[in-house]
C-alpha positions in Angstrom: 33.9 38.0 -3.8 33.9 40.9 -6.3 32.4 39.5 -10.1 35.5 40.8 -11.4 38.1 39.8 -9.2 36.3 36.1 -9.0 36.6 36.3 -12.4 40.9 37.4 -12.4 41.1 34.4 -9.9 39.6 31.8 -12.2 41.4 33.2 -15.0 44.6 32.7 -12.9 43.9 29.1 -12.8 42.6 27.9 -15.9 45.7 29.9 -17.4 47.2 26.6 -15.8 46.0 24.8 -18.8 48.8 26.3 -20.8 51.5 25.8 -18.1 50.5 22.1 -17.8 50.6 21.8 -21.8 53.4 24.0 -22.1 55.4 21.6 -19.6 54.3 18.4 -21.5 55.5 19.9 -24.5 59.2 20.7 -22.8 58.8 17.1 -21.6 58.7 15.6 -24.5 61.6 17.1 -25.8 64.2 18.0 -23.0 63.4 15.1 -20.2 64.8 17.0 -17.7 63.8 17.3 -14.1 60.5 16.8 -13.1 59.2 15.6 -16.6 57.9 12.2 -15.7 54.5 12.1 -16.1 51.3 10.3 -13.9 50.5 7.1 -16.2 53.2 7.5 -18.0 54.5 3.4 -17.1 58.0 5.4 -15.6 59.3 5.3 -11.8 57.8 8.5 -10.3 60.7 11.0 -8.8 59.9 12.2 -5.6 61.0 15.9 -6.4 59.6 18.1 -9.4 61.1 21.6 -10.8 59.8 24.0 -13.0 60.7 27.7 -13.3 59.0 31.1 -13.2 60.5 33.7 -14.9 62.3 34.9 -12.7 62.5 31.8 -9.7 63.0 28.1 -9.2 60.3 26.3 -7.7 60.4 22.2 -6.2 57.7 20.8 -4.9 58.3 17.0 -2.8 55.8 15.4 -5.3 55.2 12.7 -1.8 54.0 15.1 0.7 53.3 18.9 -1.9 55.5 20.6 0.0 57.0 23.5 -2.4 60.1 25.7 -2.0 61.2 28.6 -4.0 64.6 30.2 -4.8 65.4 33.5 -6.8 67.4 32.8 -10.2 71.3 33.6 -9.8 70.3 34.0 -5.9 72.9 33.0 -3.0 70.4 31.8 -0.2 69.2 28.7 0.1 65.6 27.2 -1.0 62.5 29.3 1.4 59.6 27.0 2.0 55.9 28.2 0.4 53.4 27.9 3.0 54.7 23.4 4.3 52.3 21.2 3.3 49.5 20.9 2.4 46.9 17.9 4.4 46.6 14.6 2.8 43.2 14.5 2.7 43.4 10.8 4.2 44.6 10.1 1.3 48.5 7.9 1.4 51.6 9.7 0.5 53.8 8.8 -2.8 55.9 10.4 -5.2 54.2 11.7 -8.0 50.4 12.9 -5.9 51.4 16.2 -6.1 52.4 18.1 -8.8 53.7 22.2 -9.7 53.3 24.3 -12.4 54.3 27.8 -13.6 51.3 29.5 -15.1 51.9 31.5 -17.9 51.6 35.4 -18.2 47.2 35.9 -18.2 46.6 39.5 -18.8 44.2 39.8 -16.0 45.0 37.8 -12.6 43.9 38.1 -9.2 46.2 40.6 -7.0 47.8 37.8 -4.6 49.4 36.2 -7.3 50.9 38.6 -10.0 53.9 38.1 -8.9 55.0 34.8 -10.4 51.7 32.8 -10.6 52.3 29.3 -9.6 50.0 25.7 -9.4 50.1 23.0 -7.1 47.6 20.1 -7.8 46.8 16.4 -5.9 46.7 14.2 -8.4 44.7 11.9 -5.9 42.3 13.8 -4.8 41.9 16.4 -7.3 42.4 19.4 -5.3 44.1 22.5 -6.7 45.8 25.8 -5.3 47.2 28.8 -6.3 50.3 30.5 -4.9 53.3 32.8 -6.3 56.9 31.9 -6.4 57.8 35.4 -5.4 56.5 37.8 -2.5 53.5 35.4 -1.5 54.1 32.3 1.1 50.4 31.5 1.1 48.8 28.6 -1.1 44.7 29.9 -1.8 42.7 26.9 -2.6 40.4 26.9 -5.4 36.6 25.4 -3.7 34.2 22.6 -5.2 30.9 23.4 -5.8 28.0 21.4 -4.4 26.3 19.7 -7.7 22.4 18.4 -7.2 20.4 16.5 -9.1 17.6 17.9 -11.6 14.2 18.0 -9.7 12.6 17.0 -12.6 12.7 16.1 -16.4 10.6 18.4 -18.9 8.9 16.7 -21.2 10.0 15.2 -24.6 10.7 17.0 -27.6 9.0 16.2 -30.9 10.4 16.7 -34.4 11.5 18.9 -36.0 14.0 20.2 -33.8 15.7 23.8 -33.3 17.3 25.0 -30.1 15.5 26.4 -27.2 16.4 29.7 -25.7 19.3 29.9 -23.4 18.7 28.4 -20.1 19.8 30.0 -17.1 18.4 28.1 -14.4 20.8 24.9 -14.1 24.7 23.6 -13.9 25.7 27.4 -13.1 29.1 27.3 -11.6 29.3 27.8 -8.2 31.9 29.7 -5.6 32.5 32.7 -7.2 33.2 31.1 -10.7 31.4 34.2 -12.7 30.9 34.1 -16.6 31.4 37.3 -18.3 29.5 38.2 -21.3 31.3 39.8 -24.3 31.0 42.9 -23.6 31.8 42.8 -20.3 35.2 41.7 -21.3 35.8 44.3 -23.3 39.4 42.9 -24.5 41.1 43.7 -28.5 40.2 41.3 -31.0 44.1 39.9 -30.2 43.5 39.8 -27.0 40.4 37.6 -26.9 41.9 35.0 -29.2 44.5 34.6 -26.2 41.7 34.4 -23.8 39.6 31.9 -25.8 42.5 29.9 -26.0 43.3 29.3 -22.1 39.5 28.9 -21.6 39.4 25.9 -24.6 42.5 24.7 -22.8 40.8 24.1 -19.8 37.5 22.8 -21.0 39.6 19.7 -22.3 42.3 19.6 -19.6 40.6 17.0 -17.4 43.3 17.8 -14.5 41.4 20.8 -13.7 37.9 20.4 -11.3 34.9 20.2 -12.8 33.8 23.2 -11.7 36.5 24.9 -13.5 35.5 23.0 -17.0 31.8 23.9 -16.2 33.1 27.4 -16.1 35.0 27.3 -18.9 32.1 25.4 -21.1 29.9 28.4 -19.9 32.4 31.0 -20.6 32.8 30.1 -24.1 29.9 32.1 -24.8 30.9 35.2 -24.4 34.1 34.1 -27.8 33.4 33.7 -31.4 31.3 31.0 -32.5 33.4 29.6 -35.2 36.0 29.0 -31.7 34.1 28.0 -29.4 31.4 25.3 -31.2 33.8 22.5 -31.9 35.4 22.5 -28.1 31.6 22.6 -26.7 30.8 19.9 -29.1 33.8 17.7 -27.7 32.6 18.0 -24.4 29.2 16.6 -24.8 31.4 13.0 -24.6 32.6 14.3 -21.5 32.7 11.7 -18.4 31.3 14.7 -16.1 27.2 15.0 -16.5 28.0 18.5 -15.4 30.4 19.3 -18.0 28.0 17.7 -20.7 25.0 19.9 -19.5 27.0 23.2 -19.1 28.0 22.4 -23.2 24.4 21.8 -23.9 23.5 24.5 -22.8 26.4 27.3 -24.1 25.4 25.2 -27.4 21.9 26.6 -27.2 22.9 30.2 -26.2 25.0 30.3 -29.1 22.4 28.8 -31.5 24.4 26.4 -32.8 21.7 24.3 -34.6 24.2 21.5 -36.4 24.9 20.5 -32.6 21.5 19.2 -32.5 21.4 15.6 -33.7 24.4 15.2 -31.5 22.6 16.4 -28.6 19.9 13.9 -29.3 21.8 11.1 -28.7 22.2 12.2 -25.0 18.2 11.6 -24.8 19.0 8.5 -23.1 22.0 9.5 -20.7 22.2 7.8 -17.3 22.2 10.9 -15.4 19.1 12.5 -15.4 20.5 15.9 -15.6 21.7 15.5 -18.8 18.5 14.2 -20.1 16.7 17.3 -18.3 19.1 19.6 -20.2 18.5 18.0 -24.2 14.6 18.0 -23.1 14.6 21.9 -22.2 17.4 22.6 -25.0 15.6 21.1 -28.0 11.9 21.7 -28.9 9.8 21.1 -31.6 9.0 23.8 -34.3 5.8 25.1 -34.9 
């Protein structure tokens, strides 16, 4: 895959962090179809709608099966692609879910027309698709995470940040992080960009590879944005999330996130303890 069009196509998706919030917002308010929520102690519904700007989209939350109409059209509901398989995994209303995503400035080709998201809330799986033009769903890919061969040694104190490392918890399948300049997007642009990737950094719906991505991509934003998100994630359930933070962390030489790194010295996973021991070193 192109870096830049791998780049569009992870965009596409984590702009799904503001359709998901966007529709939990309109939840909370309207209650109309579809706004039931996983966890939320209510009877799931075995259909879901949500709208594009310029379609209506159901998806059988049992079995993900999702059907599209045109707004104002006089047809009848057209079928995106049938189902998707269960994984092994048993059927029942509320496993899968859709979303609209919103407008991202840069997305991949198949879906610009009416970006759409289908997730299994059992399984954790995620595809994208469009409500208009496109009947094919495009599955977003796990990576395949391995332990650290080794842990470096202890660091003494005092403490500063290591240089960026580059060697470990990079994302994988075509999940490319973009430096700064490489973006090359207007100041207001950029704050709308650094907003979908904070979004999904904290929106544990999303794979972990995503979140590693985002974590990682934070780099290339303003400091003063990005710290306090990376920060949040080092009490992230995911070891992979927690190293990819460590590690932006270090690139951005944040040193106040240091004594707060520490206290992963004695994490369970021995990734994580691998990343604070390469991250922080003793000053000479």
């Amino acid at each position: 895959m192109h870096r830049s069009s791998g780049f569009h196509l992870v965009r596409t998706a984590l702009g799904a962090a503001l359709g998901l919030a966007s529709a939990a917002l309109m939840a909370c308010g309207a209650g109309g179809p579809g706004s039931g929520a996983t966890g939320s102690g209510e009877k799931e519904h075995r259909f879901q709608f949500t709208r594009t700007s310029g379609n209506l989209v159901r998806i059988d939350t049992s079995s993900g099966e999702v059907w599209t109409v045109p707004i104002g059209a006089d047809g009848g509901w057209a079928s995106l692609g049938g189902a998707p398989s269960d994984g092994g995994a048993p059927s029942q209303d509320g496993r899968y879910a859709i979303d609209a995503l919103p407008r991202v400035r840069t997305v991949a080709v198949a879906h610009q027309t009416e970006p759409i998201m289908r997730t299994d809330r059992l399984l954790g799986r995620v595809w994208l698709g469009a409500a208009g033009g496109n009947r094919q769903w495009e599955e977003i890919s796990e990576p395949n995470a391995g332990e650290a061969t080794a842990a470096a040694p202890a660091a003494a104190k005092p403490e500063t940040l290591a240089p960026p490392i580059t060697e470990s918890a990079s994302p994988q399948g075509g999940f490319n992080v973009l430096s700064k300049k490489a973006l090359n997007t207007s100041p207001q642009q950029a704050a709308e960009d650094v907003e979908v990737v904070i979004l999904a950094l904290k929106k544990k719906e999303l794979t972990t590879e995503m979140r590693v991505w985002a974590a990682k991509q934070l780099t290339a934003f303003d400091p003063n944005l990005a710290t306090a998100p990376l920060l949040e994630a080092l009490d992230s359930e995911e070891p992979e999330v927690i190293v990819a933070a460590i590690e932006s962390l270090s690139e951005l030489g944040v040193a106040s996130a240091i004594p707060k790194i520490l206290k992963l010295k004695q994490h369970a996973d021995s990734r994580v303890r691998a990343a604070v021991d390469k991250t922080v070193v003793e000053v000479r």
